[in-house]
mmCIF file of the N, C-alpha and C atoms, coordinates in Angstrom:
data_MODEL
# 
_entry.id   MODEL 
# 
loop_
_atom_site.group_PDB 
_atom_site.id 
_atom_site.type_symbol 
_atom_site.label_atom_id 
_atom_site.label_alt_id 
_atom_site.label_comp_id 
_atom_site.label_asym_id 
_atom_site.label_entity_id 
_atom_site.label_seq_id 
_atom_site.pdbx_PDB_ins_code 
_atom_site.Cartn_x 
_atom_site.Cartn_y 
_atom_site.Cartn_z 
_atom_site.occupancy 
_atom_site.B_iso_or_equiv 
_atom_site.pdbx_formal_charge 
_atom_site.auth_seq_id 
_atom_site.auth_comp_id 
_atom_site.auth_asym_id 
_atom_site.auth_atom_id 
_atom_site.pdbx_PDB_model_num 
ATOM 1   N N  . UNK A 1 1  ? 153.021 78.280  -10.192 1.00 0.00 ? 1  UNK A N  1 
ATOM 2   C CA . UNK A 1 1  ? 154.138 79.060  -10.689 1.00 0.00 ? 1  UNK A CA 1 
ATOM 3   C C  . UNK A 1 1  ? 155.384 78.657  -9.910  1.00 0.00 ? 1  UNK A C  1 
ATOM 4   N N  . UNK A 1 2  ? 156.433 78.269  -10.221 1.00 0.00 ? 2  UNK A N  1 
ATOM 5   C CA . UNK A 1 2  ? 157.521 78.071  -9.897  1.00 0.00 ? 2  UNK A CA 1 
ATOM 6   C C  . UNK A 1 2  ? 158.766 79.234  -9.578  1.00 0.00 ? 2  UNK A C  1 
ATOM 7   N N  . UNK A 1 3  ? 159.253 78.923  -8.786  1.00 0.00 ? 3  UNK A N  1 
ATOM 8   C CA . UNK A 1 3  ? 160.077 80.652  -8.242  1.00 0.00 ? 3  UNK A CA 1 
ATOM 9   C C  . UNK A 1 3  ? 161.375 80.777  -9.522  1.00 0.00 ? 3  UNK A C  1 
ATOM 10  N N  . UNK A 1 4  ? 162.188 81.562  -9.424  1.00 0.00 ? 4  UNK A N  1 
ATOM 11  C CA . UNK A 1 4  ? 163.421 81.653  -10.084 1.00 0.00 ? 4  UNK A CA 1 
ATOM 12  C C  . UNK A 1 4  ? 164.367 81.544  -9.386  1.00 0.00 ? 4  UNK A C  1 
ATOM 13  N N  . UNK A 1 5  ? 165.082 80.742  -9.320  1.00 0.00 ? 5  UNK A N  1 
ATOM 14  C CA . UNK A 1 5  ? 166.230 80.931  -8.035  1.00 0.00 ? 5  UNK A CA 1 
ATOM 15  C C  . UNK A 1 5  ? 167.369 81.987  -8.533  1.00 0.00 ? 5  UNK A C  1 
ATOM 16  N N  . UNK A 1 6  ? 167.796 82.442  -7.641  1.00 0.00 ? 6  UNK A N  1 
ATOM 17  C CA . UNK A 1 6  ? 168.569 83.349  -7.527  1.00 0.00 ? 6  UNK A CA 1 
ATOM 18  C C  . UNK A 1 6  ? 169.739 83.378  -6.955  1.00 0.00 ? 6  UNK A C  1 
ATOM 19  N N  . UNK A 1 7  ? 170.640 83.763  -6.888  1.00 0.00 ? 7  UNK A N  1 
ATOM 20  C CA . UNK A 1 7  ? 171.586 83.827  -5.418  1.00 0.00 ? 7  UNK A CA 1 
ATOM 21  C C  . UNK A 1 7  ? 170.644 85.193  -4.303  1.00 0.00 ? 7  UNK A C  1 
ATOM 22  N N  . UNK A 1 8  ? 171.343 84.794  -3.185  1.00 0.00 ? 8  UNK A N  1 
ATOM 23  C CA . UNK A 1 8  ? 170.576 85.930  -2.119  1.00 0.00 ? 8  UNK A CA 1 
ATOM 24  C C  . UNK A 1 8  ? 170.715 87.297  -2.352  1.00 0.00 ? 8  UNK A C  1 
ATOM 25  N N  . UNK A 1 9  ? 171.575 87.622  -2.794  1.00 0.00 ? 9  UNK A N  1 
ATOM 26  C CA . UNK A 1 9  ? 172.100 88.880  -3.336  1.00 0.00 ? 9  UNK A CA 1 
ATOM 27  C C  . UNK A 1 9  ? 173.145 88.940  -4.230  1.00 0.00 ? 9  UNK A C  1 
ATOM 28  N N  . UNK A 1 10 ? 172.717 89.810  -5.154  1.00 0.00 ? 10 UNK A N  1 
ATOM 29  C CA . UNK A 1 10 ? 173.834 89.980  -6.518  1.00 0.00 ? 10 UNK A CA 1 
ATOM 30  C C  . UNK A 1 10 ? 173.580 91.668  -6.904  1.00 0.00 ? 10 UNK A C  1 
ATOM 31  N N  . UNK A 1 11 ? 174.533 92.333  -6.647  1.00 0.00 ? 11 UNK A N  1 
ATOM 32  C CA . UNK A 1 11 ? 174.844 93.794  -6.838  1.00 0.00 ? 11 UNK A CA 1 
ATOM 33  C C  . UNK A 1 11 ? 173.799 93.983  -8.570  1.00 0.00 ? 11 UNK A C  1 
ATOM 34  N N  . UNK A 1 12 ? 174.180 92.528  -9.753  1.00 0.00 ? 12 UNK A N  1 
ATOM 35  C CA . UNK A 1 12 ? 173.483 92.976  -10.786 1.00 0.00 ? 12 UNK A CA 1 
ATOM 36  C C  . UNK A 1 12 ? 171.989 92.795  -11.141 1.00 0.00 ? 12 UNK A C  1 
ATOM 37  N N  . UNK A 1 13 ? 171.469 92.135  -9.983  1.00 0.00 ? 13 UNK A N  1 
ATOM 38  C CA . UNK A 1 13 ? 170.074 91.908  -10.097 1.00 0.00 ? 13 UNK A CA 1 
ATOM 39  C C  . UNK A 1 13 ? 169.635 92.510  -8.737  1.00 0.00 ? 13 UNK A C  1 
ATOM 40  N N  . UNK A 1 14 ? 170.232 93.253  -8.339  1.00 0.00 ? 14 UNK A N  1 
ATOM 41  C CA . UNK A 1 14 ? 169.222 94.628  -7.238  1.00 0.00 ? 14 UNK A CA 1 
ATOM 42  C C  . UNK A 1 14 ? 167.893 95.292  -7.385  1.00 0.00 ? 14 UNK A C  1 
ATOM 43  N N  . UNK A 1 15 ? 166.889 94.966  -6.903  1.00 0.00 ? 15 UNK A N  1 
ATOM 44  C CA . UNK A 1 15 ? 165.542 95.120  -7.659  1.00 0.00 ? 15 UNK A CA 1 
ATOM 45  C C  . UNK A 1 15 ? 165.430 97.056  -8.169  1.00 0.00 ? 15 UNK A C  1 
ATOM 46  N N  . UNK A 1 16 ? 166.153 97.687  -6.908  1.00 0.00 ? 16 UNK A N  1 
ATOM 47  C CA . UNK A 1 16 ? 166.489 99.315  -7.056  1.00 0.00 ? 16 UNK A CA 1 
ATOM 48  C C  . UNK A 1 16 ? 166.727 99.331  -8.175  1.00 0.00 ? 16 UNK A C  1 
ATOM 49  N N  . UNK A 1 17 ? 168.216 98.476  -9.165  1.00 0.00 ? 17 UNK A N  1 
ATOM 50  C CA . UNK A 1 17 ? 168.293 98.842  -10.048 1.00 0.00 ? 17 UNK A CA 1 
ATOM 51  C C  . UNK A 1 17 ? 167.692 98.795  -11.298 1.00 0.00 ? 17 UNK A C  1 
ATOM 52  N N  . UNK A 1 18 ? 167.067 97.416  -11.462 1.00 0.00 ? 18 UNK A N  1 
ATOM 53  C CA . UNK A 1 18 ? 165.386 96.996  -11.943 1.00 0.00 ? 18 UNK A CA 1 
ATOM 54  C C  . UNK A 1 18 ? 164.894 97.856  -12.478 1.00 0.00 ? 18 UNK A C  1 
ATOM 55  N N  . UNK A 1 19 ? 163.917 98.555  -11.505 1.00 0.00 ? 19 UNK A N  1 
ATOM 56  C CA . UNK A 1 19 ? 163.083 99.475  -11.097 1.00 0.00 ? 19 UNK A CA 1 
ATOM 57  C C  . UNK A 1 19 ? 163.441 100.669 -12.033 1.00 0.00 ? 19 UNK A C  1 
ATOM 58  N N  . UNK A 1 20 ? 164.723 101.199 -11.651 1.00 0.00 ? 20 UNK A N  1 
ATOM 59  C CA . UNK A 1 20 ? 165.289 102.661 -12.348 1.00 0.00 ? 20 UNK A CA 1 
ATOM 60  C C  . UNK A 1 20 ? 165.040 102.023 -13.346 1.00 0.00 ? 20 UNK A C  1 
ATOM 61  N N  . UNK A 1 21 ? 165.883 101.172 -14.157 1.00 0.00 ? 21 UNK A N  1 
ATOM 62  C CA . UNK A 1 21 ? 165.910 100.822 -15.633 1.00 0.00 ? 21 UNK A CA 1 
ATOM 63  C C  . UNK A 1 21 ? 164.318 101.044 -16.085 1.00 0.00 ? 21 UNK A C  1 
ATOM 64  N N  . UNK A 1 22 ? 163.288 100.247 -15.373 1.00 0.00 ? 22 UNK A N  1 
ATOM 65  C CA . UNK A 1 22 ? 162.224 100.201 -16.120 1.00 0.00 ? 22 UNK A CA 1 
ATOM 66  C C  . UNK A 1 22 ? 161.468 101.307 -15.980 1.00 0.00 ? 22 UNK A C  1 
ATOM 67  N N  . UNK A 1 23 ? 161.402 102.211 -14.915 1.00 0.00 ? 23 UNK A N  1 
ATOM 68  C CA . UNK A 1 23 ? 160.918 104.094 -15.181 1.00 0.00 ? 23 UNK A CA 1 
ATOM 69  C C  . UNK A 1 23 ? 161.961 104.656 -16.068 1.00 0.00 ? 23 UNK A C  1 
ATOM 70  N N  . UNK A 1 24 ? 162.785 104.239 -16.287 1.00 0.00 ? 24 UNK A N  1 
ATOM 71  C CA . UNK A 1 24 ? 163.776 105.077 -17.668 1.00 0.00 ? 24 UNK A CA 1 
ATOM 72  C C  . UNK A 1 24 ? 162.974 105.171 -18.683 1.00 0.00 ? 24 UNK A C  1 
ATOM 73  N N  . UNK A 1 25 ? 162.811 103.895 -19.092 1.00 0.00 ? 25 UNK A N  1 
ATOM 74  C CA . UNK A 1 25 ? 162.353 103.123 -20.421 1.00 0.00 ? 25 UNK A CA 1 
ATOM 75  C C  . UNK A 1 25 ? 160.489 104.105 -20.436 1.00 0.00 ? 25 UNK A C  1 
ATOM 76  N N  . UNK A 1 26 ? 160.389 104.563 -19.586 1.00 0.00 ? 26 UNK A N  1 
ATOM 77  C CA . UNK A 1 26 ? 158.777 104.696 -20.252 1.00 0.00 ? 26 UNK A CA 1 
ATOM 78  C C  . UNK A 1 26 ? 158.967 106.531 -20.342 1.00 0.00 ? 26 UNK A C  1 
ATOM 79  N N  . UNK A 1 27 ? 158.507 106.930 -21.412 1.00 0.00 ? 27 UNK A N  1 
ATOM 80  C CA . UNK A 1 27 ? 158.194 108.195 -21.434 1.00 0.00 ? 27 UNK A CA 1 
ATOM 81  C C  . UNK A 1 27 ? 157.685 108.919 -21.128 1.00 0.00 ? 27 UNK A C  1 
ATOM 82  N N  . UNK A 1 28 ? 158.568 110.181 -20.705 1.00 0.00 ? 28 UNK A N  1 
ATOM 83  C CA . UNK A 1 28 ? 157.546 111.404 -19.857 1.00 0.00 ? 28 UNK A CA 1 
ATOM 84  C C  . UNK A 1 28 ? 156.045 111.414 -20.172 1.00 0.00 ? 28 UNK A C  1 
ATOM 85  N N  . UNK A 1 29 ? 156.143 111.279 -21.641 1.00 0.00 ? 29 UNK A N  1 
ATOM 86  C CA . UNK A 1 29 ? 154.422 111.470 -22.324 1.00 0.00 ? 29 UNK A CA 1 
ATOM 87  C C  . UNK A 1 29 ? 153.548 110.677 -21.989 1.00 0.00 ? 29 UNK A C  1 
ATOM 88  N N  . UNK A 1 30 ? 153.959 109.478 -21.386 1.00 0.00 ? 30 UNK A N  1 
ATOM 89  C CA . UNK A 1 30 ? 153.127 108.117 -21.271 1.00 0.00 ? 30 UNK A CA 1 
ATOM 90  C C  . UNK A 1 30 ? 153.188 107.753 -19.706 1.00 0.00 ? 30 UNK A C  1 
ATOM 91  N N  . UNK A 1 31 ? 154.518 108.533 -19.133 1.00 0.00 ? 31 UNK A N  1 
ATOM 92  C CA . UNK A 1 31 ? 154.204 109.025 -17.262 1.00 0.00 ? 31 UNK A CA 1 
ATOM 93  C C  . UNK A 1 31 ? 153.004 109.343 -17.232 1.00 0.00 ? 31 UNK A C  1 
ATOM 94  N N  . UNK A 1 32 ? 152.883 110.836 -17.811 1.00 0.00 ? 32 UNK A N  1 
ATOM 95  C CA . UNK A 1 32 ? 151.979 111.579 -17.666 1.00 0.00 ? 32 UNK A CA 1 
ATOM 96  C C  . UNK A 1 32 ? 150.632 111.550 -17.565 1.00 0.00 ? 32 UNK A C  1 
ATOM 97  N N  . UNK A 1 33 ? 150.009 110.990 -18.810 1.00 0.00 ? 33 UNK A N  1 
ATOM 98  C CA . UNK A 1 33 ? 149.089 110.010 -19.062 1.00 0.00 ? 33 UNK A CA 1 
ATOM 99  C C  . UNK A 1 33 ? 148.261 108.908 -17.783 1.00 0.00 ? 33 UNK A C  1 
ATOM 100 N N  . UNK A 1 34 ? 149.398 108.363 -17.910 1.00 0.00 ? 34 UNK A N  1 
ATOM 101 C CA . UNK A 1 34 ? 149.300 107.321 -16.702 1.00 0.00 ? 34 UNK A CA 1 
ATOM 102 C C  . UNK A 1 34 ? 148.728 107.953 -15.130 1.00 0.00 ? 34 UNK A C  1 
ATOM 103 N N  . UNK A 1 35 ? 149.849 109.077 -15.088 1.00 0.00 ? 35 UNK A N  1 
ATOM 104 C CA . UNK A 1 35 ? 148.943 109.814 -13.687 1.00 0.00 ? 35 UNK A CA 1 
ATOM 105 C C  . UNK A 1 35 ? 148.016 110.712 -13.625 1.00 0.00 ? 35 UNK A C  1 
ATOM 106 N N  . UNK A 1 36 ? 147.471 111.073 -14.626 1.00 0.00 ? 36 UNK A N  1 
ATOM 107 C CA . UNK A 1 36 ? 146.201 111.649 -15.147 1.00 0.00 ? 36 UNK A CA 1 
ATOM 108 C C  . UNK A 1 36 ? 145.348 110.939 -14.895 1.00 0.00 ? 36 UNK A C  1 
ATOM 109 N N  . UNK A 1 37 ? 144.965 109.683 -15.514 1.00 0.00 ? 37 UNK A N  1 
ATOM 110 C CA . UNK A 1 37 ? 144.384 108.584 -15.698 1.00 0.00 ? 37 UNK A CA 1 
ATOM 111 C C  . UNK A 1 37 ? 144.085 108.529 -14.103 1.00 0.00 ? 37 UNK A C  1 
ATOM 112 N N  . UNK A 1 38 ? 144.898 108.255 -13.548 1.00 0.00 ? 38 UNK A N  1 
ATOM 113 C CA . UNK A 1 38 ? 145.103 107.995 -11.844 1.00 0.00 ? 38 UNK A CA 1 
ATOM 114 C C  . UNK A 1 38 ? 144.171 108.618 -11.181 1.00 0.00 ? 38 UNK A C  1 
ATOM 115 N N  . UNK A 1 39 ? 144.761 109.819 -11.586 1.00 0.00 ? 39 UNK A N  1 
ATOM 116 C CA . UNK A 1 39 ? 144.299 110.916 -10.841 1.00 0.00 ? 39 UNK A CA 1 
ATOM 117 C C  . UNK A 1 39 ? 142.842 111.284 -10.874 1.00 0.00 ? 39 UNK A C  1 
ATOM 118 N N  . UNK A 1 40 ? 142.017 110.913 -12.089 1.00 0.00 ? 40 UNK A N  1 
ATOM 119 C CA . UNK A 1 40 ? 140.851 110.548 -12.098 1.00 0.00 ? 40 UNK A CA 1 
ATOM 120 C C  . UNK A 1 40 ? 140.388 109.780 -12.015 1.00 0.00 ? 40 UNK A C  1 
ATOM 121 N N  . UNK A 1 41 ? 140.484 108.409 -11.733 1.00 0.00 ? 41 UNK A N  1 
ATOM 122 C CA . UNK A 1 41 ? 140.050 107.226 -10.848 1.00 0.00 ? 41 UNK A CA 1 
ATOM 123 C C  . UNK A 1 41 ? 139.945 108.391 -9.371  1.00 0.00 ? 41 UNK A C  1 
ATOM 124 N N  . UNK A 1 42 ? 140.930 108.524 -8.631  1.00 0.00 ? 42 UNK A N  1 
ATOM 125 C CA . UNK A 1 42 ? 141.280 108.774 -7.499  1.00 0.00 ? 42 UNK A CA 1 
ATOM 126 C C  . UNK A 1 42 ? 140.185 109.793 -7.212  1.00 0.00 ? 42 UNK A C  1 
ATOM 127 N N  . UNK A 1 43 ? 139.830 111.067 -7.740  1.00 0.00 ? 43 UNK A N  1 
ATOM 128 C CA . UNK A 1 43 ? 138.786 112.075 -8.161  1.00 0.00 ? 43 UNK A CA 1 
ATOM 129 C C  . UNK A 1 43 ? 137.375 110.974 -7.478  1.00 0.00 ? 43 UNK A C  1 
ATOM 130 N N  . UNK A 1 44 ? 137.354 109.756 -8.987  1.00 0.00 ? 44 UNK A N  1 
ATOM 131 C CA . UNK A 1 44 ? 135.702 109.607 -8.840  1.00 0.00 ? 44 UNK A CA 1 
ATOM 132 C C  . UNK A 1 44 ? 135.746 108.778 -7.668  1.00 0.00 ? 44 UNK A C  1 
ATOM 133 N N  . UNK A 1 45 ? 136.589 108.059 -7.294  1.00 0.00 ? 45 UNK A N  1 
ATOM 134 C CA . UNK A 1 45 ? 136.715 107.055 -6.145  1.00 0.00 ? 45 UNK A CA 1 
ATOM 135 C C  . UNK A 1 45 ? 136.365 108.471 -4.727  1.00 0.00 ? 45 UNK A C  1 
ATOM 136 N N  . UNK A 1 46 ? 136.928 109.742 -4.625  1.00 0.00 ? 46 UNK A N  1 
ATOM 137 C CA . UNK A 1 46 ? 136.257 110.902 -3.771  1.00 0.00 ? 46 UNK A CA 1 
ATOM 138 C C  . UNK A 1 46 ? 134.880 111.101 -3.843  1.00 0.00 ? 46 UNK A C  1 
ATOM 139 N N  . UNK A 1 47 ? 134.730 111.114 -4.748  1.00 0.00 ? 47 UNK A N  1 
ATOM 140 C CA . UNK A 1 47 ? 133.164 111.704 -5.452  1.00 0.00 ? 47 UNK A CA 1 
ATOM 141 C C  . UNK A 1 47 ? 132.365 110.810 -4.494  1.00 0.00 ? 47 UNK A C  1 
ATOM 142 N N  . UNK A 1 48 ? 132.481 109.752 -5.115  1.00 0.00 ? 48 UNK A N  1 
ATOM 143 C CA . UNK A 1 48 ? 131.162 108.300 -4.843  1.00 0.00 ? 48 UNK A CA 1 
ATOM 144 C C  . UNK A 1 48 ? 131.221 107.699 -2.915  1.00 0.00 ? 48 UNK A C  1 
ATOM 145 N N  . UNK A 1 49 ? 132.196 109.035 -2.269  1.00 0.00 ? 49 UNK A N  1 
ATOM 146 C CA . UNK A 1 49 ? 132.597 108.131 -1.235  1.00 0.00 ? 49 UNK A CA 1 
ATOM 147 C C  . UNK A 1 49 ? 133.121 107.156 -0.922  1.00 0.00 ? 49 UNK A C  1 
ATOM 148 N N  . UNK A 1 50 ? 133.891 106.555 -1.637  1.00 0.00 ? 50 UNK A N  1 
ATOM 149 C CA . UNK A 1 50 ? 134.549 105.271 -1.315  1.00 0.00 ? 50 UNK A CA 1 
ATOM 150 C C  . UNK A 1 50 ? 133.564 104.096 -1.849  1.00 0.00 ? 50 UNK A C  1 
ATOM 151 N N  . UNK A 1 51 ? 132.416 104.478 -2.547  1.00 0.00 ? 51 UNK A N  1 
ATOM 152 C CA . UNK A 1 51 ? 131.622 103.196 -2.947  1.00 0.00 ? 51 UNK A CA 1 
ATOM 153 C C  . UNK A 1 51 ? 131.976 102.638 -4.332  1.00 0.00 ? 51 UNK A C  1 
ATOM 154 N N  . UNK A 1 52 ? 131.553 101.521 -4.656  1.00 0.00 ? 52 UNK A N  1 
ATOM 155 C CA . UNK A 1 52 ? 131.732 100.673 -5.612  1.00 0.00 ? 52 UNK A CA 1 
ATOM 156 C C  . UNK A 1 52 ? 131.055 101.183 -7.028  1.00 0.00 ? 52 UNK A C  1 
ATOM 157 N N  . UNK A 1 53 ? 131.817 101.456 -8.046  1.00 0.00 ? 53 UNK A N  1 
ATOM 158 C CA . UNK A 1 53 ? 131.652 101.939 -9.113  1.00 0.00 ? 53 UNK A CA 1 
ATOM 159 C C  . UNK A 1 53 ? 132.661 101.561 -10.701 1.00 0.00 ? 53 UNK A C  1 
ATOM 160 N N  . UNK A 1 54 ? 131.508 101.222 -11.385 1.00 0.00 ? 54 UNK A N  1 
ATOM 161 C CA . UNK A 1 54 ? 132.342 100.580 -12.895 1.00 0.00 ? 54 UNK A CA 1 
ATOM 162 C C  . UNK A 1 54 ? 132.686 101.894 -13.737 1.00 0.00 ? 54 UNK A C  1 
ATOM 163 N N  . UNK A 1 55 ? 133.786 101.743 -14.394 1.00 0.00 ? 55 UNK A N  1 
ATOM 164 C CA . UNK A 1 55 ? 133.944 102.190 -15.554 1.00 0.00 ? 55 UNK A CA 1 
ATOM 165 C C  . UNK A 1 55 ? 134.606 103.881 -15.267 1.00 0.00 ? 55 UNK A C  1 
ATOM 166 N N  . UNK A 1 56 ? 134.582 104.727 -15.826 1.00 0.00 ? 56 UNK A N  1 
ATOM 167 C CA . UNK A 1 56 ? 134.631 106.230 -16.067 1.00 0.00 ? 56 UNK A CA 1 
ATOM 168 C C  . UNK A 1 56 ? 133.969 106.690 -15.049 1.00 0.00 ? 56 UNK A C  1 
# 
């Protein structure tokens, strides 16, 4: 993979501002979702002790 050059800093490619733009763009409904989802990985990853486990 080859890099992108850049200048070292440019006020319009600030990764901060990046970032905001692209949590704008996704919807509360599909936030939500997303940390649900999380949040039960995170659950069974408690459950099993920290051991190795597929799927749901």
């Amino acid at each position: 993979m080859t890099p992108v050059p850049h200048p070292p800093y440019s006020p319009d490619l600030a990764p901060c501002d990046f970032f905001t733009e692209a949590l704008s763009s996704i919807s509360k409904d599909e936030f939500r979702q997303c940390f649900e989802k999380w949040n039960k990985r995170l659950d069974k990853c408690i459950s099993v002790s920290g051991e190795y486990f597929e799927g749901d």
